[in-house]
Backbone as CSV, one residue per row, in Angstrom:
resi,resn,N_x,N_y,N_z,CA_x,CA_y,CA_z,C_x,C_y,C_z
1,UNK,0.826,-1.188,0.000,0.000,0.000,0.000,0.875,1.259,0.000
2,UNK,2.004,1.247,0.883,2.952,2.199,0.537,3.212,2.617,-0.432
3,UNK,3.868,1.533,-1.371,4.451,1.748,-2.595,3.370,2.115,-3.321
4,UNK,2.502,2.346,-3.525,1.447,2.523,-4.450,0.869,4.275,-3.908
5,UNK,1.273,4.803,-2.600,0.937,6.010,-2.367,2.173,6.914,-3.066
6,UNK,3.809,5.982,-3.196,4.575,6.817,-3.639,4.480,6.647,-5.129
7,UNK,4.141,6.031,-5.331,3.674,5.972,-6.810,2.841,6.499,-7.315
8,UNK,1.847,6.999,-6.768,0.649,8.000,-7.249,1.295,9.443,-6.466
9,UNK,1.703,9.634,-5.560,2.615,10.725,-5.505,3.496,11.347,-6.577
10,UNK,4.387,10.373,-6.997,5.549,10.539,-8.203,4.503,11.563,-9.470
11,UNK,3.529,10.390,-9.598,2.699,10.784,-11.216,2.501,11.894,-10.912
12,UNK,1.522,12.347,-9.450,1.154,13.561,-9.239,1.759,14.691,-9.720
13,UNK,3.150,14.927,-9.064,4.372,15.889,-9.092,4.564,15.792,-10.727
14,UNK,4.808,14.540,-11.315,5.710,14.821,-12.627,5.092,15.150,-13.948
15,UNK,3.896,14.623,-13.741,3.171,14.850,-15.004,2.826,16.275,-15.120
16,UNK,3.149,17.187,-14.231,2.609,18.785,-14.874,4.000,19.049,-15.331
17,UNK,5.137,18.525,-14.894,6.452,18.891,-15.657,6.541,18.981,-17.124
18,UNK,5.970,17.337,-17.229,5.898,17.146,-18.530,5.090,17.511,-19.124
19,UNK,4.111,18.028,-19.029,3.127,18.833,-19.728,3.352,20.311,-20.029
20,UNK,4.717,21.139,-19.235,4.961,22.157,-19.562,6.353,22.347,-20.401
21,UNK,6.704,21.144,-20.853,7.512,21.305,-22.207,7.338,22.276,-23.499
22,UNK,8.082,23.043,-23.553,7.478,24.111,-24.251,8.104,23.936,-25.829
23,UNK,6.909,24.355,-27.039,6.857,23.626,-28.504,8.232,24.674,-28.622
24,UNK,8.951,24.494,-29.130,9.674,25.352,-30.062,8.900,26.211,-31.263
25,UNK,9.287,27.541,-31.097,8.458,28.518,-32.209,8.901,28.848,-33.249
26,UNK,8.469,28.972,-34.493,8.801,29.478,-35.466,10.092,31.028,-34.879
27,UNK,9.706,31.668,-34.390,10.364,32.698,-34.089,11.330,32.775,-32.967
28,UNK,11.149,31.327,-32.213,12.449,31.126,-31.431,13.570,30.088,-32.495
29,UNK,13.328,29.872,-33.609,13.953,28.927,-34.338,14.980,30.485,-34.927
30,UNK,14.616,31.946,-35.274,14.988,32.507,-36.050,15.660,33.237,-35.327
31,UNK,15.605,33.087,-34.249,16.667,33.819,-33.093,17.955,33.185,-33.199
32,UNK,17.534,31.854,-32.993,18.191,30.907,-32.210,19.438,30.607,-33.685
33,UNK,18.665,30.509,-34.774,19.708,30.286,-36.523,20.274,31.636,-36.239
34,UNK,19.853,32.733,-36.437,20.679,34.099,-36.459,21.856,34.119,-35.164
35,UNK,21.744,33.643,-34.374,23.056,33.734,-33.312,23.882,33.008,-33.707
36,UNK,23.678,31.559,-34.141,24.288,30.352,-34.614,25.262,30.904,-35.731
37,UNK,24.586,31.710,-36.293,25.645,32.442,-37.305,26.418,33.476,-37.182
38,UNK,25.862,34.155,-36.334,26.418,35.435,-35.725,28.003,35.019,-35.365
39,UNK,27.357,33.966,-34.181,28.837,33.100,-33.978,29.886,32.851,-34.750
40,UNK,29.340,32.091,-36.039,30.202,31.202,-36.605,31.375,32.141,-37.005
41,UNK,32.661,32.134,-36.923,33.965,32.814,-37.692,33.892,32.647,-38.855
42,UNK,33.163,31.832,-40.075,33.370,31.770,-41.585,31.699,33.150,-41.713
43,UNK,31.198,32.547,-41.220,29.915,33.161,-41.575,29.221,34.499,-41.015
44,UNK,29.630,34.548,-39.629,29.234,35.873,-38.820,29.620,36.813,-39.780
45,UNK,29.047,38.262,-39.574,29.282,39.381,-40.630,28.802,39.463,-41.709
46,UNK,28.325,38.367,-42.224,27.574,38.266,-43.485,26.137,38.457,-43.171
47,UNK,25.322,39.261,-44.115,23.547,40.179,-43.975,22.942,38.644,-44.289
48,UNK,22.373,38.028,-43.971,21.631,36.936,-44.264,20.223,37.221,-43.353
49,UNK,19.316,37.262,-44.241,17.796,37.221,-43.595,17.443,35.456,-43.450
50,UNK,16.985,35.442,-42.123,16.582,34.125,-41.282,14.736,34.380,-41.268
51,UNK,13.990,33.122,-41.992,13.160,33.253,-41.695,12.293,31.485,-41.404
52,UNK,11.299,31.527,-40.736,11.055,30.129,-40.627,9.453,30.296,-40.552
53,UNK,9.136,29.270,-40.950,7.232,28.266,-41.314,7.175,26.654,-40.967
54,UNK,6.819,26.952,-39.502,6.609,24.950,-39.180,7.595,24.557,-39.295
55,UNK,9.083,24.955,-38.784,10.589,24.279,-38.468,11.070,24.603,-39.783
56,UNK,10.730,24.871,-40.553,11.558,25.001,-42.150,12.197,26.042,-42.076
57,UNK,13.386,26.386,-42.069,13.969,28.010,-42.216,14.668,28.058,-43.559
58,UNK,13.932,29.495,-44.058,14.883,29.976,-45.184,15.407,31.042,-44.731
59,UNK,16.938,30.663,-45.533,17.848,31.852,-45.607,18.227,32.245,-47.107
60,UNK,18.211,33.610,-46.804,18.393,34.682,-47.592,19.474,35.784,-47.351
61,UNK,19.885,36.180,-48.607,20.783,37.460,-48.574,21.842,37.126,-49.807
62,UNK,23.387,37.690,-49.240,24.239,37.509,-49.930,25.651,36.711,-48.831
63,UNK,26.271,36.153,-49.678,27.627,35.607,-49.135,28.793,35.354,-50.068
64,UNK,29.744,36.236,-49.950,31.094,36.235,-50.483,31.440,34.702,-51.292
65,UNK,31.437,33.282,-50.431,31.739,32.376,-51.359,30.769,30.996,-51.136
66,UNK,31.047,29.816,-51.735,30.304,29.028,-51.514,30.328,28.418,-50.811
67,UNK,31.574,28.356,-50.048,31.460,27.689,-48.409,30.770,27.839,-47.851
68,UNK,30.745,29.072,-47.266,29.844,30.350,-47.029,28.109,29.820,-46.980
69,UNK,28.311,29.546,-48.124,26.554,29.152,-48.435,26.678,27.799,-47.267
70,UNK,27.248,27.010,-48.027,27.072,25.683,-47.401,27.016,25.496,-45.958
71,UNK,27.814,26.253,-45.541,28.260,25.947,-43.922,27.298,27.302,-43.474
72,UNK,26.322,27.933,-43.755,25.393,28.489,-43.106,24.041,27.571,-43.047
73,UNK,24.217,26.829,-44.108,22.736,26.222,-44.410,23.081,25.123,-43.457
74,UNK,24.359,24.206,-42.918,24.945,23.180,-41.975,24.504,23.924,-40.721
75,UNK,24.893,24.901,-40.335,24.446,25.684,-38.720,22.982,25.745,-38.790
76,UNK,22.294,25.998,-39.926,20.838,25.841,-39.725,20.519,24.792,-39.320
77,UNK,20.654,23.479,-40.222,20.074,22.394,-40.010,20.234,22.090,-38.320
78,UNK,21.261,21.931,-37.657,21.646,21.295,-36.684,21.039,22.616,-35.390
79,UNK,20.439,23.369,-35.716,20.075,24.172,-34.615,18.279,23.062,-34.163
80,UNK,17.991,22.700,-32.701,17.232,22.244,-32.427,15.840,22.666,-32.964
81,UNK,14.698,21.653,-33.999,13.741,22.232,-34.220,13.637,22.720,-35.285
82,UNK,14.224,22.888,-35.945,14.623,23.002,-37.519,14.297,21.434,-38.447
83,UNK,13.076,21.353,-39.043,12.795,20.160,-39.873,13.323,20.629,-41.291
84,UNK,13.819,21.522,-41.448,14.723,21.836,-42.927,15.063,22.803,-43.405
85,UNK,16.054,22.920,-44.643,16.470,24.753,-44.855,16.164,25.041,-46.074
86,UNK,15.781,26.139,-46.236,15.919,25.979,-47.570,17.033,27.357,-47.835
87,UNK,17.885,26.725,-48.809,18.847,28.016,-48.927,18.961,28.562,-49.857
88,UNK,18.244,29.963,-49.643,18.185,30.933,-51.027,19.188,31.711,-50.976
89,UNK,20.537,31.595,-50.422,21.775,32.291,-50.315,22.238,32.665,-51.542
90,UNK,22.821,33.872,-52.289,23.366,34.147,-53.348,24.975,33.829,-53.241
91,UNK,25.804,33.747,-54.075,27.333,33.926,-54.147,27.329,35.579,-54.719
92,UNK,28.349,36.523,-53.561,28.181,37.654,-54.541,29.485,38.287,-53.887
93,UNK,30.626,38.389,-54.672,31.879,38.883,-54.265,32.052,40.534,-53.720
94,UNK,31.064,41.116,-53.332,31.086,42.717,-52.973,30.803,42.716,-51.296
C-alpha cells in the first residue's frame, strides 16, 4: 500500500512537468539560426535574412563564397527544431 501512495505521488508531481515542455516557435527557431551564425567565424558578418514556417527556415541574402553558403545552411540544419532549410543564399563577391 505504501508503494502505491509513492507511486501516485511521483505521477502527481511529474506529469505537470511534462506537460509544460514548451513547442519550439517558429520565431524562437529565427533567433536561435541568427546567433548560430552570428557566432560562426566563416559566416558571422555576413547580412543573411533568417526566416522560418513549421521548423523550415529559409535563408536569404548575400555571401562572399560558396562555403559560405554551405556551412550556413549546416548551422541551420543542426540548430534544435529546424525540420529543414531551404537556402536561397546568393554567391556575390562585394
Amino acid at each position: 500500500m505504501r508503494l502505491l501512495s509513492v507511486a501516485l505521488l511521483f505521477s502527481l508531481v511529474l506529469t505537470p512537468l511534462f506537460a509544460q515542455s514548451k513547442k519550439i516557435t517558429d520565431d524562437m527557431l529565427v533567433d536561435q539560426v541568427r546567433v548560430k551564425l552570428a557566432d560562426d567565424a566563416d559566416v558571422g558578418g555576413q547580412r543573411i535574412d533568417v526566416d522560418a514556417h513549421q521548423g523550415s527556415v529559409t535563408l536569404k541574402g548575400k555571401v562572399r563564397t560558396d562555403k559560405q553558403k554551405e556551412k550556413a545552411a549546416k548551422i541551420a540544419k543542426k540548430v534544435k527544431g529546424v525540420t529543414g532549410v531551404v537556402n536561397q543564399l546568393v554567391i556575390s563577391p562585394d
